[in-house]
ZAPAVO-152345 format. One record per residue (C-alpha): x, y, z; residue number from 0; chain; residue in three letters. Coordinates in nm, 4 decimals. Layout:
N
R;u;v;w;num;chaine;residu
R;X;Y;Z;NUM;A;Ala
...
***
This chain:
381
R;u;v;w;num;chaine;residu
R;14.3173;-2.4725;7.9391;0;A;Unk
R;14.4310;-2.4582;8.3396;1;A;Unk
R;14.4853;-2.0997;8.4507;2;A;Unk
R;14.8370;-1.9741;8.5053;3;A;Unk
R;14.9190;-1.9619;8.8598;4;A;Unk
R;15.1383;-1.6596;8.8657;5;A;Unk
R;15.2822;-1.6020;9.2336;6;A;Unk
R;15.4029;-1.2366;9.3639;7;A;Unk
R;15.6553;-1.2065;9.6084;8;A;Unk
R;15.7420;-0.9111;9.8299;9;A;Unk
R;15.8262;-0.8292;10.1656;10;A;Unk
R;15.8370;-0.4428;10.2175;11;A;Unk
R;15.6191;-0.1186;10.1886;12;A;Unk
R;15.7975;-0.0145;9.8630;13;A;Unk
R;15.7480;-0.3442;9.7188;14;A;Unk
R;15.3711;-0.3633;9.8057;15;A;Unk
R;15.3064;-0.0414;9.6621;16;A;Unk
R;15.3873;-0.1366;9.3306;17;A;Unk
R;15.3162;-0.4855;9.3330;18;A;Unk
R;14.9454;-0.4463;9.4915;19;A;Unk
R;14.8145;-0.3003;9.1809;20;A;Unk
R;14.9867;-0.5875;8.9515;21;A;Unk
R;14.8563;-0.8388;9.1894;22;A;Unk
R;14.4988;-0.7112;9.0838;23;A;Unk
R;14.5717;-0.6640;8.7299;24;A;Unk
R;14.6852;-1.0068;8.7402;25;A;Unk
R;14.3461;-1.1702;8.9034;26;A;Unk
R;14.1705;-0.9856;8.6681;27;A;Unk
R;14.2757;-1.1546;8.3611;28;A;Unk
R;14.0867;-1.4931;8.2831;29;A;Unk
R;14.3899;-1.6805;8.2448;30;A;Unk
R;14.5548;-1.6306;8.4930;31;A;Unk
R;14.5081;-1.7152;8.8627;32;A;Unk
R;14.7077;-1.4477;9.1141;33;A;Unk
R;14.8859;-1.5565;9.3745;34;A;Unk
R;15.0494;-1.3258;9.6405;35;A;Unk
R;15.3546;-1.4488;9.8596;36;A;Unk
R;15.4849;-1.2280;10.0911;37;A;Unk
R;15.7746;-1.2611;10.3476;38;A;Unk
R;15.7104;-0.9508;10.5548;39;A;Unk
R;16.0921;-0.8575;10.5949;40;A;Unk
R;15.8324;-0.5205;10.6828;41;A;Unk
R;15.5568;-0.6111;10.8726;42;A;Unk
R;15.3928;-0.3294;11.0044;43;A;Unk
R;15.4630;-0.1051;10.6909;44;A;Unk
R;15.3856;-0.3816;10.4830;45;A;Unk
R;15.0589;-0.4818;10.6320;46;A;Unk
R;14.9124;-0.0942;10.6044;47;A;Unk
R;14.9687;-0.0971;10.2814;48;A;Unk
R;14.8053;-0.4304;10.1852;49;A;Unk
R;14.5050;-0.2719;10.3906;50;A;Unk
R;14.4856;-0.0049;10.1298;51;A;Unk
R;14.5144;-0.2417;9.8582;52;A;Unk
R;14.2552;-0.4868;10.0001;53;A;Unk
R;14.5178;-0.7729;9.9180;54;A;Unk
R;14.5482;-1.0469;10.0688;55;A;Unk
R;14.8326;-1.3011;10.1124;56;A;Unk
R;14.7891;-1.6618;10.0064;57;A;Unk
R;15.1066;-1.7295;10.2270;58;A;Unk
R;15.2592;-1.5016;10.4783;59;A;Unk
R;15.6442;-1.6114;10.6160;60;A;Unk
R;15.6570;-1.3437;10.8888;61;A;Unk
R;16.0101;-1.3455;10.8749;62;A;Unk
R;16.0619;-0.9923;11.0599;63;A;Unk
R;16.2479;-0.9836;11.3702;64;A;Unk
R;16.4351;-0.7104;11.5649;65;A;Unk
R;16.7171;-0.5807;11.4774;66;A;Unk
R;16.7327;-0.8216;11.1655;67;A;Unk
R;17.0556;-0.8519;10.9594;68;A;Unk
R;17.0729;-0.9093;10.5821;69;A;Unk
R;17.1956;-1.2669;10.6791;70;A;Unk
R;16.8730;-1.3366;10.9184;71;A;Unk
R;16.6548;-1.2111;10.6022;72;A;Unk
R;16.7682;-1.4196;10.3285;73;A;Unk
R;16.8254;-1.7224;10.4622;74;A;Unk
R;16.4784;-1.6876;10.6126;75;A;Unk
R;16.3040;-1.5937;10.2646;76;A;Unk
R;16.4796;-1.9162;10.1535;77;A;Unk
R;16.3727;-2.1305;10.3894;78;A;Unk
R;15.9985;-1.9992;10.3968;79;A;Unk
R;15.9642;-1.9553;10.0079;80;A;Unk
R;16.0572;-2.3871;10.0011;81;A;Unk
R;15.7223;-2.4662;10.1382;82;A;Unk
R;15.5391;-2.1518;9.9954;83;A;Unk
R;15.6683;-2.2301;9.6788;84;A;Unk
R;15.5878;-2.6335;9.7105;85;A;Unk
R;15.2573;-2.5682;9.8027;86;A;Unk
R;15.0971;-2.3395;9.5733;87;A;Unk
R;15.2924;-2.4764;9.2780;88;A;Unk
R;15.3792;-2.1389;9.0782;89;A;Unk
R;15.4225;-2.1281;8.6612;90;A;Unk
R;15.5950;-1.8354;8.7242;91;A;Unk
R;15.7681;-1.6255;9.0331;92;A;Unk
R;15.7575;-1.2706;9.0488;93;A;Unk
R;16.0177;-1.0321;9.2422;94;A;Unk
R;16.0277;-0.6827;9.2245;95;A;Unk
R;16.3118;-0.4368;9.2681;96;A;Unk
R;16.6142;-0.4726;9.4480;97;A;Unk
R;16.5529;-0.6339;9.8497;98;A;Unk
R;16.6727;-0.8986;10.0450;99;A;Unk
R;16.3344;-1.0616;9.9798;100;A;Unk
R;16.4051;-0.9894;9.6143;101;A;Unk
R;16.7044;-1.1584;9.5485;102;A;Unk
R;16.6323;-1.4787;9.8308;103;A;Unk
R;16.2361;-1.5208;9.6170;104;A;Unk
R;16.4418;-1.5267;9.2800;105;A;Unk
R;16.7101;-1.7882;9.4170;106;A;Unk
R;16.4744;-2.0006;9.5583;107;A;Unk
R;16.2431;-2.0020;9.2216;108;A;Unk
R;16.5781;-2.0966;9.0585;109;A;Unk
R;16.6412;-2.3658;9.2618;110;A;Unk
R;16.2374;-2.5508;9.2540;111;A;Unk
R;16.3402;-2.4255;8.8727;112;A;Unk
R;16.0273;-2.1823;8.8274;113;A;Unk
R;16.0919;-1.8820;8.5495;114;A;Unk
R;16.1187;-1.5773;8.7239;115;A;Unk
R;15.9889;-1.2615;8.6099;116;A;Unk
R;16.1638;-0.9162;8.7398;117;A;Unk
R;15.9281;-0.6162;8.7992;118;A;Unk
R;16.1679;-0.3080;8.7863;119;A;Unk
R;16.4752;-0.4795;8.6348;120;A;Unk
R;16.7680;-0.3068;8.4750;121;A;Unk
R;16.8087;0.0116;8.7597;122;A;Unk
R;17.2068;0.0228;8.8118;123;A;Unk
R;17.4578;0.2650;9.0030;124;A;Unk
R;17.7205;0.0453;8.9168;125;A;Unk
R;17.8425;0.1000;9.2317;126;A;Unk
R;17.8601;-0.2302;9.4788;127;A;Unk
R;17.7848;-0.0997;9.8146;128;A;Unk
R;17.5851;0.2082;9.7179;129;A;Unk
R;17.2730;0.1325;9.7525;130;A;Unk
R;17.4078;-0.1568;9.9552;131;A;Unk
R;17.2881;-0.4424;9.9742;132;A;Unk
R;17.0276;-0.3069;9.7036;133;A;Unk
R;17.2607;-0.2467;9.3874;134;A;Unk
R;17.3861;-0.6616;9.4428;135;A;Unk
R;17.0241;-0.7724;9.5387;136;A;Unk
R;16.9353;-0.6585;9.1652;137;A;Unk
R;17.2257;-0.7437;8.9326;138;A;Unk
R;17.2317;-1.0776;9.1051;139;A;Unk
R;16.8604;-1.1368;8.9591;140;A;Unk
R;16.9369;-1.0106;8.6666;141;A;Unk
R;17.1560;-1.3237;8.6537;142;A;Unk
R;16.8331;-1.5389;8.7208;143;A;Unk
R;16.5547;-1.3849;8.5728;144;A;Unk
R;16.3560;-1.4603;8.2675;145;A;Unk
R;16.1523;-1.2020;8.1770;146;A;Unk
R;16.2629;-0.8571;8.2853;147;A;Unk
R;15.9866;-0.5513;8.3209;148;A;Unk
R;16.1796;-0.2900;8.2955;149;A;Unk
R;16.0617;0.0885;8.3885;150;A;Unk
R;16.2456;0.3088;8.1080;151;A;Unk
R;16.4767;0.2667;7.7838;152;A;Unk
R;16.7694;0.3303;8.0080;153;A;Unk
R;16.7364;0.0451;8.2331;154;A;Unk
R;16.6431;-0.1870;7.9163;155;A;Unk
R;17.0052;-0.0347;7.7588;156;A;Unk
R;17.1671;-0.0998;8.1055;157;A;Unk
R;17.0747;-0.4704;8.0755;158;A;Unk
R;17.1511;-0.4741;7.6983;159;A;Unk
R;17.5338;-0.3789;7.7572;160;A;Unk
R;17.5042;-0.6554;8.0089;161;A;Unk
R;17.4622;-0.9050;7.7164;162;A;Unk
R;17.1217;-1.0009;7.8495;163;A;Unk
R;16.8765;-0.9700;7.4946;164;A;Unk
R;16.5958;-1.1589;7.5712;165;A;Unk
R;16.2577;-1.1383;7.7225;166;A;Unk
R;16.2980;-0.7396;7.8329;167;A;Unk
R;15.9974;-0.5134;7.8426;168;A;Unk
R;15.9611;-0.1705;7.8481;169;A;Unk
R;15.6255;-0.1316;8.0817;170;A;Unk
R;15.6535;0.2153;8.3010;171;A;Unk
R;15.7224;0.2012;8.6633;172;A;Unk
R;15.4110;0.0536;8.8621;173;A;Unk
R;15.4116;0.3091;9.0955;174;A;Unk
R;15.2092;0.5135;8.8239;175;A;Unk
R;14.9451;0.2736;8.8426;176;A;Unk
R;14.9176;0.2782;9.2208;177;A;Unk
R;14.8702;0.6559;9.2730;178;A;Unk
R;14.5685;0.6516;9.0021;179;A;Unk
R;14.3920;0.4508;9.3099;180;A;Unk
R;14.5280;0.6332;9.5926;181;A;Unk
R;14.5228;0.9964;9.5580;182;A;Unk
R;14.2000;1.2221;9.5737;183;A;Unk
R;14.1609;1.5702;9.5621;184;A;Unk
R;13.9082;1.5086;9.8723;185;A;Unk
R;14.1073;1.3313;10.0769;186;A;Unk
R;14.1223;1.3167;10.4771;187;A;Unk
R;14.4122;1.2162;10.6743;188;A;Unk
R;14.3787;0.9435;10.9603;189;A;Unk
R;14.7180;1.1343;11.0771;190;A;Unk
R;14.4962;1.4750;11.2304;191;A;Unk
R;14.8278;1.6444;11.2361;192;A;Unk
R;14.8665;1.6234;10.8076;193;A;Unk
R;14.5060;1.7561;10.8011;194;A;Unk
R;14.6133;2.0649;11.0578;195;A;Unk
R;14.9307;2.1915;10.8172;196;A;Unk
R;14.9103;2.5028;10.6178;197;A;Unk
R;14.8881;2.4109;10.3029;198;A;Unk
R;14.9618;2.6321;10.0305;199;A;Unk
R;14.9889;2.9331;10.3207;200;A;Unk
R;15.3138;2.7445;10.4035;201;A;Unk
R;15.5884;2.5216;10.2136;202;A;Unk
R;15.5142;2.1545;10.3352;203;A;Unk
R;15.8518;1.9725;10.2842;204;A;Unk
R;15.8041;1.5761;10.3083;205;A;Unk
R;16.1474;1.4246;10.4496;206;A;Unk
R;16.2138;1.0641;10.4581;207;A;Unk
R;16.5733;0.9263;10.4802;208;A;Unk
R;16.6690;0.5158;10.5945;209;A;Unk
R;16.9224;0.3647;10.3840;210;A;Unk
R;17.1519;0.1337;10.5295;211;A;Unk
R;17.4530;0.3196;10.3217;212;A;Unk
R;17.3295;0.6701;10.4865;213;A;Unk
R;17.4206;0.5368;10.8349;214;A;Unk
R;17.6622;0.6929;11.0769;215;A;Unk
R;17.8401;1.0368;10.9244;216;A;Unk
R;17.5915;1.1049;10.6322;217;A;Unk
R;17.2736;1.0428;10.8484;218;A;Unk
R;17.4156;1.2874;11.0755;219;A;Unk
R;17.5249;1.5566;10.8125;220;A;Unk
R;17.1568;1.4865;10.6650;221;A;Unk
R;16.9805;1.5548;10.9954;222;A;Unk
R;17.2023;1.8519;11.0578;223;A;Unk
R;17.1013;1.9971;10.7299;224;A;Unk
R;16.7422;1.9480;10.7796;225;A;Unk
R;16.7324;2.1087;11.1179;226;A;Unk
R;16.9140;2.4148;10.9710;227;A;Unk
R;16.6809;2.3958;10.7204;228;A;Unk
R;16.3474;2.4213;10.9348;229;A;Unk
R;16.5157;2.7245;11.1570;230;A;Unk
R;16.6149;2.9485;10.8847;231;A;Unk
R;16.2939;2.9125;10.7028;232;A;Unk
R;15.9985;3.0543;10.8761;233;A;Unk
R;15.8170;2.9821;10.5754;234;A;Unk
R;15.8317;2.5724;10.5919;235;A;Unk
R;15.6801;2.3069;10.7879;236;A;Unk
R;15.8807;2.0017;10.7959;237;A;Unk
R;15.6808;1.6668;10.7974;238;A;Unk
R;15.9274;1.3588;10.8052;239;A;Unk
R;15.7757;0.9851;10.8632;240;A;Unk
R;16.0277;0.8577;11.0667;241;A;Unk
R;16.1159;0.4944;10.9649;242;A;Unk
R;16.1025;0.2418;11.1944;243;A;Unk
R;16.4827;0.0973;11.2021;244;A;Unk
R;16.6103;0.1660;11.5541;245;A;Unk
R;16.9285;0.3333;11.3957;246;A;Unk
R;16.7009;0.5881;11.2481;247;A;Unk
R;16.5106;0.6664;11.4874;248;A;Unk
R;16.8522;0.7226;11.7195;249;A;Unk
R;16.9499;0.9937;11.4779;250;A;Unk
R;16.6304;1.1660;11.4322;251;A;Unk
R;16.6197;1.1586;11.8648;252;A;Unk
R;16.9199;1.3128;11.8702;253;A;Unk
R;16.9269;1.5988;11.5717;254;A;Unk
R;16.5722;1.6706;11.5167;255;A;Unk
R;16.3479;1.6342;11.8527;256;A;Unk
R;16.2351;1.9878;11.9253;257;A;Unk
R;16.3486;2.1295;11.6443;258;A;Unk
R;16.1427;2.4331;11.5503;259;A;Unk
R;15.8448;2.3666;11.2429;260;A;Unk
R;15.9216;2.0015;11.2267;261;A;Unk
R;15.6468;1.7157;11.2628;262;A;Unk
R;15.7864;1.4048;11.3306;263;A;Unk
R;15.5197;1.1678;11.2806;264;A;Unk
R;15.5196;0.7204;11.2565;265;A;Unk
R;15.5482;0.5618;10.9414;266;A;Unk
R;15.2263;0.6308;10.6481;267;A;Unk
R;15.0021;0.4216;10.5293;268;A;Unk
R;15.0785;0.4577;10.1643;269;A;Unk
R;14.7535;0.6390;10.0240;270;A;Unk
R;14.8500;0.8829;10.3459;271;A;Unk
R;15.1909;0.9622;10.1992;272;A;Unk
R;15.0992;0.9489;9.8428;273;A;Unk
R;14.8497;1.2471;9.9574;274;A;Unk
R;15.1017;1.3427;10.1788;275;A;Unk
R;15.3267;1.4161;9.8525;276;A;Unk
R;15.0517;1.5636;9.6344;277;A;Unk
R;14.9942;1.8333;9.8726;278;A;Unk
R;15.3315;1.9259;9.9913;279;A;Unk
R;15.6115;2.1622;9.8383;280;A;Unk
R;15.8886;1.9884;9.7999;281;A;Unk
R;16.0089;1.6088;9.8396;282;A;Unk
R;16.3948;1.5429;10.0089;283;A;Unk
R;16.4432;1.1388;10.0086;284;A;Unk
R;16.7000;0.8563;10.0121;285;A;Unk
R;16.4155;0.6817;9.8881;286;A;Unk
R;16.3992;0.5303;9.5387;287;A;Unk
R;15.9808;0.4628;9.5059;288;A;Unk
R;15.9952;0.8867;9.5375;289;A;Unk
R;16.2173;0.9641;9.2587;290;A;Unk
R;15.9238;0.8225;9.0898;291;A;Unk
R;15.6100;0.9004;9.3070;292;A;Unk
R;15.7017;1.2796;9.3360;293;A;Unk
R;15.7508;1.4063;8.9581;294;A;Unk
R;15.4311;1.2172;8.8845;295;A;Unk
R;15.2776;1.4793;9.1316;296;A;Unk
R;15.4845;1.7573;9.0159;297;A;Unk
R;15.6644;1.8161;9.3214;298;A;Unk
R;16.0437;1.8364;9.2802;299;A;Unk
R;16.2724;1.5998;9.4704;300;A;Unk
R;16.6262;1.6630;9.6205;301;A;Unk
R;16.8037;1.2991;9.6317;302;A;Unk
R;16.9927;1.2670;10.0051;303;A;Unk
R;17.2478;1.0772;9.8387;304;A;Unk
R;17.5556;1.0579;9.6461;305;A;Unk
R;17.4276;0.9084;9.3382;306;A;Unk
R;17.0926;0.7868;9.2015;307;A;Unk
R;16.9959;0.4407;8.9906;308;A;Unk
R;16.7566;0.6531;8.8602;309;A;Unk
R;16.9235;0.9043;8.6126;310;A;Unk
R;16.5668;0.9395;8.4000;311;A;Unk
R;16.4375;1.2039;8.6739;312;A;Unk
R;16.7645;1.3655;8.6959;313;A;Unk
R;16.7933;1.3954;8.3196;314;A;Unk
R;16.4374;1.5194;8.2865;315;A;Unk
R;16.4785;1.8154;8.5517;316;A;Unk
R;16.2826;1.6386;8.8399;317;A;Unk
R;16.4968;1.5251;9.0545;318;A;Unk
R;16.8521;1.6922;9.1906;319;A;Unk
R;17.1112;1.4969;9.3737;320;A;Unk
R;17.1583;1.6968;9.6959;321;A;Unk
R;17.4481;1.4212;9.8506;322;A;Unk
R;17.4718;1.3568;10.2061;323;A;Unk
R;17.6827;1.7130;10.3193;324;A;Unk
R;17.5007;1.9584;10.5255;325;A;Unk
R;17.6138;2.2496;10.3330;326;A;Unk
R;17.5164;2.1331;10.0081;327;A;Unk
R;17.1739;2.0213;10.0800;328;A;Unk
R;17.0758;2.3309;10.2926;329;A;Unk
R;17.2146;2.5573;9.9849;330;A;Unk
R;17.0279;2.3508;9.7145;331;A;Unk
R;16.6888;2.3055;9.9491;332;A;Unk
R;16.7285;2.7371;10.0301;333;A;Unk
R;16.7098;2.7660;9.6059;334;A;Unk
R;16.4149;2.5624;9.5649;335;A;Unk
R;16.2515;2.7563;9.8865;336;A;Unk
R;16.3628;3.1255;9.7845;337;A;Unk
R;16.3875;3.1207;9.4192;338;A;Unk
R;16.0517;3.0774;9.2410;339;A;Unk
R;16.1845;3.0107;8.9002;340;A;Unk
R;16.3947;2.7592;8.9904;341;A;Unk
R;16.1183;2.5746;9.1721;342;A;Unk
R;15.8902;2.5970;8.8883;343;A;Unk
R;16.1397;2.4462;8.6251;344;A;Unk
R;16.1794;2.1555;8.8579;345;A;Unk
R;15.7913;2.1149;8.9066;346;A;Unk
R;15.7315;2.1281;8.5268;347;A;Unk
R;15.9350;1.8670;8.4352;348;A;Unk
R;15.8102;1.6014;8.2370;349;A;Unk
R;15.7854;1.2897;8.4403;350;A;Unk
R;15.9805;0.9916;8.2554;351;A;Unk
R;15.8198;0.6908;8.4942;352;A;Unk
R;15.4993;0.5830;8.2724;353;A;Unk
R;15.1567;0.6676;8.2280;354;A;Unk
R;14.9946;0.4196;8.4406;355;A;Unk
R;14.9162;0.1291;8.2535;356;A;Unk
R;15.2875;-0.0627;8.3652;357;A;Unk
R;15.0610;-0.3192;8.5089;358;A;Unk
R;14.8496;-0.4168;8.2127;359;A;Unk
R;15.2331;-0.4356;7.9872;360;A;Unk
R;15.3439;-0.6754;8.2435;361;A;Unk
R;15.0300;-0.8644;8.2610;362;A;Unk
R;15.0185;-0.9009;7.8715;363;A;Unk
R;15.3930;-1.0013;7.8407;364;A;Unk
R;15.3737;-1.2812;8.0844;365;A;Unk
R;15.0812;-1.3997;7.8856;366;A;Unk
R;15.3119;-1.3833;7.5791;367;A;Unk
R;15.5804;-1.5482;7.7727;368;A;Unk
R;15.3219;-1.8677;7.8122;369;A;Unk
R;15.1869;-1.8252;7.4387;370;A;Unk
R;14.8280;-1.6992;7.5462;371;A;Unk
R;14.8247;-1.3294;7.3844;372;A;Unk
R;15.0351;-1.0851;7.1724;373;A;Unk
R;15.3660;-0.9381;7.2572;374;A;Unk
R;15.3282;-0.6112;7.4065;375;A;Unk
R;15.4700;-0.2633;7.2562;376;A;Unk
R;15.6993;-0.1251;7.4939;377;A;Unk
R;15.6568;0.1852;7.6506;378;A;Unk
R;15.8086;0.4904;7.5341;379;A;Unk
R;15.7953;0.8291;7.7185;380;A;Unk
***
């Protein structure tokens, strides 16, 4: 019997983090031969992570350019994923999460008429243009999809009340899987700064914020808040991996340069930031792949935004929504900082992401899908 040829498609560092380890799973099952697409709407972030995943592409579009708008992105996936997809003649496309890359690799399987399989299906805000374009990207694959992975119960109900009934999974969130390879009690940072901060003496708080629906006014108020943050605190260090979007990096010029006990440092290589994480005191993020990462780690997380696709964390004690108004996240940052109890009902939480074996669900159901194996049991917390 031929082996499957099951293709992966991704294009940023979130992505690659949790589709390396399902690109591995994948090549090592007998049946199946693992393909890996990506489009590299990231390329620097996403290349250091497929470094740390020793994967390698079987067909690169190297789409990036500067200053790239959603337009240049998707019409560019398209275009690429035409040959990619003509050439290495996939039984099945996989997309994960909610990207530009995401929704142009699940179009384009629809229209060479390949099933499509969605890794981290069934997130919602309900909410259009927040995350924008990310909250479209997703429902809009929902709409193509076959088989949908999805990471919790709630995002399986959030596509059931969307009439879709068929062909969802309950797996865990990959992510799991990919900090069982990447953290290490004995672990050494490239970055010499990370290994030179007072751990444990200090309270390490890991900052990243980049959404497109942050810009302007709420980047600001964030920024503001974090700088009040570091000043009033003696007690913190500061550590933010600034992301590489111009706009970004504009803000972070302006509000935090010289700010007192704050390390601005280039983007991580992901086994740097998932160490990064397992060290530090406290996580504040716009970023989704945290929400999930940190309470994994037990470090709690303070969401710089106004709502969260990812209610699980917030329902479990996890993860807080801070919102994007200086006030607000200074006074709910100062709790976690001053007030011990607090902090430690937050880092006790019970994580509701998975227990590391989302790969192996996903890799069994797709074998299902193509009658070569049993039907999984979905994952329940």
């Amino acid at each position: 019997m031929d082996k499957l040829r099951i293709m992966s498609v991704f294009g940023t560092r979130p992505e690659a983090i949790k589709m390396c380890p399902l690109v591995k799973e994948l090549a090592a099952r007998e049946d199946v031969e693992s393909l890996c697409c990506v489009t590299a709407q990231h390329r620097q972030m996403l290349d250091s992570v497929l470094d740390v995943f020793a994967v390698k592409p079987d067909w690169d579009l190297d789409i990036m350019t500067p200053r790239q708008t959603l337009s240049t992105i998707t019409s560019k996936c398209l275009t690429g994923m035409d040959e990619a997809i003509e050439a290495l003649k996939p039984d099945m496309i996989l997309v994960h999460g909610d990207t530009s890359t995401t929704f142009a690799g699940a179009l384009s399987a629809f229209y060479h008429q390949v099933p499509v399989g969605h890794v981290e299906a069934g997130l919602r805000t309900y909410d259009k243009y927040s995350p924008f374009p990310e909250e479209m990207n997703r429902k809009l694959v929902s709409s193509i999809a076959d088989l949908y992975f999805c990471p919790t119960v709630n995002n399986k109900n959030n596509l059931l009340r969307e009439h879709i009934t068929q062909g969802l999974f309950v797996t865990g969130n990959t992510v799991i899987d990919a900090l069982k390879t990447t953290v290490r009690a004995d672990y050494r940072f490239a970055t010499e700064e990370l290994n030179r901060l007072p751990y444990g003496e200090k309270k390490v708080l890991l900052v990243t914020c980049h959404r497109r629906e942050n810009y302007g006014e709420p980047m600001r108020s964030i920024m503001l808040a974090l700088r009040q943050i570091a000043e009033e605190n003696r007690d913190v260090e500061l550590v933010y991996p600034v992301h590489l979007s111009p706009v970004v990096r504009e803000a972070v010029d302006q509000y935090l340069r010289g700010a007192p006990r704050v390390h601005l440092i280039d983007p991580l290589p992901a086994d740097e930031m998932h160490n990064l994480m397992a060290r530090c005191y406290l996580v504040m993020t716009d970023s989704g792949g945290l929400q999930e990462e940190a309470p994994a780690l037990g470090k709690p997380v303070l969401v710089l935004r106004r709502e969260t696709e990812r209610p699980e964390a917030v329902a479990a004690g996890t993860v807080k929504l801070a919102g994007v108004v200086q006030d607000d996240i200074v006074t709910m940052a100062h709790r976690l900082i001053r007030d011990k109890a607090a902090y430690e009902t937050m880092a006790h939480a019970a994580n509701p992401y998975g227990d590391g074996h989302a790969c192996r669900r996903i890799a069994d159901a797709i074998l299902w899908h193509f009658g070569r194996g049993a039907k999984p049991e979905d994952y329940t917390a």
